[in-house]
N, C-alpha and C positions, 0 to 999 in steps of 0.2 A: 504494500500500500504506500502512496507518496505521503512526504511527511504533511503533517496537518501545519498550517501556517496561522500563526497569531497577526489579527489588526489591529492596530494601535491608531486610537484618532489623535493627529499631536495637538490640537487644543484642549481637549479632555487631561490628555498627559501633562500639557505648562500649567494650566490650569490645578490639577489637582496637586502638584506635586508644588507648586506657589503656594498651597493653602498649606501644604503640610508643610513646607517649609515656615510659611510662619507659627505655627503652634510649636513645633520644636525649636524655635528661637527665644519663643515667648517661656519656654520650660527651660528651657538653656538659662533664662537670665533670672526665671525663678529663683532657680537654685542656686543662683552663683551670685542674689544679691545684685542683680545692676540691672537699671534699666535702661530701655531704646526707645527712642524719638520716631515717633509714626512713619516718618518719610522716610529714615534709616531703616527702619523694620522691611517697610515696602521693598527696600532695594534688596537687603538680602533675602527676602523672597522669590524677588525677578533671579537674583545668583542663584539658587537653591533651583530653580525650576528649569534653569538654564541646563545647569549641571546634568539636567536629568536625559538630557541629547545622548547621553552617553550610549544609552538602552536602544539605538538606534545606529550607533555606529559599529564598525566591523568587532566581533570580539578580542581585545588583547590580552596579554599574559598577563597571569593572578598578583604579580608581583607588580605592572604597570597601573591595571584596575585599581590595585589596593592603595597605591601612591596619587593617584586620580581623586580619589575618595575623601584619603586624607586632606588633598591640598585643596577641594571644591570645598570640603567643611572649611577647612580655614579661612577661605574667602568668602562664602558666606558669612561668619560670624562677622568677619570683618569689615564686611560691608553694611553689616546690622549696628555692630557695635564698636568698630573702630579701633582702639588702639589702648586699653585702659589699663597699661601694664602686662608682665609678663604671668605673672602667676594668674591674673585674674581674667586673661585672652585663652590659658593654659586651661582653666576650670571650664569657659564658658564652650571652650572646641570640645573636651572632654564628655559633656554633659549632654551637647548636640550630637556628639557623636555615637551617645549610649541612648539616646534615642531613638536614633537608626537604626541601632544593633539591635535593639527591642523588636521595632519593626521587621527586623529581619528573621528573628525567629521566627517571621510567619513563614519563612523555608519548607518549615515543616507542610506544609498545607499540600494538598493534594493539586497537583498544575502549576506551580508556581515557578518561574524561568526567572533565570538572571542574568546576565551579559553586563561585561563592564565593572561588576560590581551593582549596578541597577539591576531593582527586584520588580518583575512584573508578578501581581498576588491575581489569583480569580476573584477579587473583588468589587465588588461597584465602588465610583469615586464618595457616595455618599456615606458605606460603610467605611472607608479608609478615613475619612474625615470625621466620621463622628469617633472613633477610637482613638485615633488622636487629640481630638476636644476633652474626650472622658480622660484622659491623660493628663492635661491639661490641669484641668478643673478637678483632679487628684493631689496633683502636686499642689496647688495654690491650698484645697483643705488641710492638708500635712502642714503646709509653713502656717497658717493659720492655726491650727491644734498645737501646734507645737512651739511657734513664737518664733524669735530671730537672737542670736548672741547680742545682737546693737541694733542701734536705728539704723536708718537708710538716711542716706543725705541729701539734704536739703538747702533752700536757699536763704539766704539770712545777710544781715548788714552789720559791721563789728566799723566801729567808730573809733579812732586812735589820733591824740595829738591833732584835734580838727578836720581829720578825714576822713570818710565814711568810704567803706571797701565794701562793693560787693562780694561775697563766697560764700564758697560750699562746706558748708556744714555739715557734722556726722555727729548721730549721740552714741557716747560710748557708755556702758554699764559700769564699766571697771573704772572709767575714769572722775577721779576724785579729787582737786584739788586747791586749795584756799592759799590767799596771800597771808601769811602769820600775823603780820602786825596788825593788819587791819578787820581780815577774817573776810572779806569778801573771796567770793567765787572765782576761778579761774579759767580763762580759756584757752584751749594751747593753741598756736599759729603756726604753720609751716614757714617759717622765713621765707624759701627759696620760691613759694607760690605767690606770695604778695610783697617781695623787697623789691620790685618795678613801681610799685603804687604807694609807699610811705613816703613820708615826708623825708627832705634828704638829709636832717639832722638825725632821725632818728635810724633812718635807714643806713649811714655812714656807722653808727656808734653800734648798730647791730653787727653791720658786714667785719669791722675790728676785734667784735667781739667772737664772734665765731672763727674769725682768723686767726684767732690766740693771742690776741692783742692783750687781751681783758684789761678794757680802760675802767676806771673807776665809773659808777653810777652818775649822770648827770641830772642835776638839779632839775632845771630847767626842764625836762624830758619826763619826770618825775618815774624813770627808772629806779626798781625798785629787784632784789635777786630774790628768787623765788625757789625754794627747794622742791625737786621731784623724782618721784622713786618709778621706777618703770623698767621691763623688762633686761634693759641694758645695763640696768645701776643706779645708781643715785648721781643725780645732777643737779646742779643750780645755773637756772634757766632766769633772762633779765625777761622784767615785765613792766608795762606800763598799764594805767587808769584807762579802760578803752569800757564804751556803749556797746551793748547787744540787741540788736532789734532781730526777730522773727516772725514770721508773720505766720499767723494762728490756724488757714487752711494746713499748711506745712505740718504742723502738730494735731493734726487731727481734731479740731474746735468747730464746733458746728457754726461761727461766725465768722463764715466766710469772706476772706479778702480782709478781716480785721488786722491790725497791726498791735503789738506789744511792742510800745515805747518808752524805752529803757530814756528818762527825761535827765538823768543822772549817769556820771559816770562809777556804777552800783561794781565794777566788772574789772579783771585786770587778765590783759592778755598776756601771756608768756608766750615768749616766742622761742621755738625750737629747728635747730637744721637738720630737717629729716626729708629722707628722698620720698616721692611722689608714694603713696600708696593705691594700693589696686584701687580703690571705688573713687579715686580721685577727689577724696577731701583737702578742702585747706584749713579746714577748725575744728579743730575736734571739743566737744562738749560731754558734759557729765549729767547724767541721767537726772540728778535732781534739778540743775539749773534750767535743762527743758521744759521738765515741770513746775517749776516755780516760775518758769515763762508762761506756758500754757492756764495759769489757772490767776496770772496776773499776781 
């Protein structure tokens, strides 16, 4: 008997393989803690769906397939989500990529062909997508049942020596710590993300100070040294009187678009030389200061 030939309509195939590429983008960043920007999602969608031509071209070797695979995941993610570090670029291909593998034990299933590394399943496009939604909307219950180590980061406004910096903010649970003498709250800053935008006195007396300079506290700056204890050791970290505003959607407040206006400077930033981290915060916060934002 001649062999039986499979047809494949290719808008049915971009089409469905666009939609499941974006569910496992959307589970990919679940899981790894970061989000993607609608028009970013869309694109690595369009890569994801692209990628799927493969199932259509000449079969190659298991070891070229599998290197195919690998690098169209990575340019998906990357076109969803960019560039957000290496460990947390390293999580979000990981994560998309054991999503696939999931899908792929539909191997099992009775008809099921693959070429490429591309799995064609005997399934309708409405069945492959609603198990990927039920996927989906599994993991989102699990991080919901279960909670997160820290916040998610958000936008916020840190006011320093008369100037008010937009950044990104992240609430940590661990993180805990007050100016001794005066006992206000403390917020930690990434130097290296905002010493483009301080003012150039205090930005100078920063950049000497991280250079090993360690110039005495200046007055005028109303730099103040701050002790902190952290994975690395004990440090003392210079800090100035800086304003925290956040704004109250951000915090989950049903008073949307409100603003908590820090009218005082209630707050001292410390500022720290640490390289960029995965979620791409520049301020880190302490779980009560959020809340004692949030509830005014």
């Amino acid at each position: 008997m001649p062999p039986i030939k499979t047809v494949i309509y290719l808008d049915v195939l971009l089409l469905t393989n666009f939609a499941l590429t974006l569910l496992f983008l959307l589970a990919a960043g679940l899981l790894a803690g970061v989000e993607c920007r609608a028009g970013r999602l869309l694109l690595g969608g369009a890569a994801g769906a692209a990628s799927s031509l493969a199932l259509l071209a000449p079969e190659a070797p298991d070891a070229a397939a599998l290197l195919y695979k690998v690098s169209t995941a990575a340019l998906t993610v990357a076109a969803a989500y960019g560039w957000p570090g290496v460990r947390c670029f390293a999580r979000l291909v990981g994560w998309f990529c054991a999503g696939n593998l999931l899908l792929a034990g539909a191997l099992l299933l009775p008809g099921a062909q693959t070429n490429n590394g591309c799995i064609y399943l005997p399934l309708s496009p409405g069945a492959l997508l609603a198990g990927a939604g039920g996927v989906v909307l599994a993991v989102q219950g699990v991080l919901r049942f279960l909670g997160r180590g820290g916040g998610q980061v958000f936008p916020a406004r840190l006011t320093v020596a008369d100037t008010a910096l937009d950044v990104r903010a992240f609430c940590d649970t661990g993180f805990s710590v007050q100016e001794p003498l005066s006992g206000r709250a403390v917020v930690l800053v990434r130097f290296g993300a905002v010493q483009g935008r301080l003012p150039p006195a205090l930005g100078t007396y920063l950049e000497q100070h991280f250079a090993g300079a360690a110039p005495l506290p200046v007055p005028a700056l109303g730099v103040r040294l701050v002790p902190c204890t952290t994975v690395a050791g004990h440090c003392i970290l210079p800090a100035v009187p800086a304003a925290f505003v956040v704004c109250r959607a951000s915090l989950g407040s049903p008073a949307r678009g409100a603003v908590e206006q820090s009218e005082t400077e209630r707050f001292y930033a410390a500022f720290a030389d640490l390289p960029p981290p995965p979620d791409g915060w520049e301020v880190l916060v302490g779980s009560e200061t959020v809340s004692s934002l949030a509830h005014g």
